[in-house]
KOLPA-145235 format. One record per residue (C-alpha): x, y, z; residue in one letter. Coordinates in steps of 0.05 Angstrom, whole numbers, padded with zeros to 5 digits, always signed. Layout:
N
XYZa
...
REM end
This chain:
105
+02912-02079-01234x
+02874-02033-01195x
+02878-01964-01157x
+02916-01992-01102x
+02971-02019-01149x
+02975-01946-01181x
+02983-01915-01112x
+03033-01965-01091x
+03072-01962-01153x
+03068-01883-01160x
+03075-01868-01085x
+03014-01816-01096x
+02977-01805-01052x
+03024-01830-00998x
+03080-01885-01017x
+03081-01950-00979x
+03149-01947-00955x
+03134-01886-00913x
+03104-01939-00861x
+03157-01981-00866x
+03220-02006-00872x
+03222-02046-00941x
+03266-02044-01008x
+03212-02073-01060x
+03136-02069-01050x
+03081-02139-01073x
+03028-02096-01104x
+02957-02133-01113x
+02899-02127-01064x
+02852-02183-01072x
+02853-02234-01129x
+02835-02302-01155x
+02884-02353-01131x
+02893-02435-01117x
+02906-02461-01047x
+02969-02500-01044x
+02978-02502-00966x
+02930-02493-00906x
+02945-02487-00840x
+02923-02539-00786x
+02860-02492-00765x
+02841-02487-00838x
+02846-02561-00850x
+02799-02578-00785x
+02755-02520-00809x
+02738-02559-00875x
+02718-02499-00912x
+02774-02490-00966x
+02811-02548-00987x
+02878-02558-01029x
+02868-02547-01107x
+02810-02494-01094x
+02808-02436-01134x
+02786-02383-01089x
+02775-02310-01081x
+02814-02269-01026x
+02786-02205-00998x
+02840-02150-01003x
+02824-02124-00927x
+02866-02161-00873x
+02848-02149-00799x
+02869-02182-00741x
+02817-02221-00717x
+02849-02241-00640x
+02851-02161-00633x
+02805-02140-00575x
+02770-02084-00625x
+02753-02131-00675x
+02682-02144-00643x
+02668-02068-00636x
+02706-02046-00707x
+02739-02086-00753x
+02766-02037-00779x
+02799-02019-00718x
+02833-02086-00709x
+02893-02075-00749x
+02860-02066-00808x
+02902-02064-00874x
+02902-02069-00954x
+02933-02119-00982x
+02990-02107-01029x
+02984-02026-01012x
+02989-02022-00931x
+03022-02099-00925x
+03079-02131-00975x
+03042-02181-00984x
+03000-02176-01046x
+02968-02223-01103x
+03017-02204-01157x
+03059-02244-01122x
+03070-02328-01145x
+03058-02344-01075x
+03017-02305-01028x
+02997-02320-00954x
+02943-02303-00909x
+02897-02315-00863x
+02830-02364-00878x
+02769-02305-00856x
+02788-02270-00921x
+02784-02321-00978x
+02726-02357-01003x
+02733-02413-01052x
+02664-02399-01084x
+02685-02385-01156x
+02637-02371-01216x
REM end
């Protein structure tokens, strides 16, 4: 539980569904999770495999967006599980791989 869950939950300072069209609202930005799927381009990447307990990074960008080499914060840039409905409270969560690290101490 953090700030962003508070702000989600409370709608202060601006509430999530103002942005969008949704009736419930995944709170959690970042977390501690295990990888039970990857996608082929993870897989062939060979950095995260299935079983690893990872970390995930609560920003999300898109990283084919032209901006993302000159901001990425430009590049669609959003909070997990605040700005997205797609947060780490969740018992599954996806995402992409540029995010997550499955370095864990």
């Amino acid at each position: 539980m953090n700030f962003n869950d508070i702000w989600a939950i409370t709608g202060i300072p601006v509430s999530p569904f103002d942005a969008r069209d949704a009736d419930v609202q995944v709170t959690g930005s970042g977390g501690v999770a295990m990888i039970v799927r990857l996608g082929s381009e993870l897989i062939a990447e060979g950095r995260l495999s299935v079983g690893d307990v990872c970390t995930v990074y609560s920003g999300q960008s898109e990283l084919l967006s032209p901006d993302q080499g000159l901001d990425p914060m430009a590049a669609d840039f959003r909070i997990q599980g605040y700005e997205r409905n797609d947060g780490t409270h969740a018992q599954f969560s996806g995402g992409s791989g540029t995010p997550v690290t499955s370095e864990v101490t």
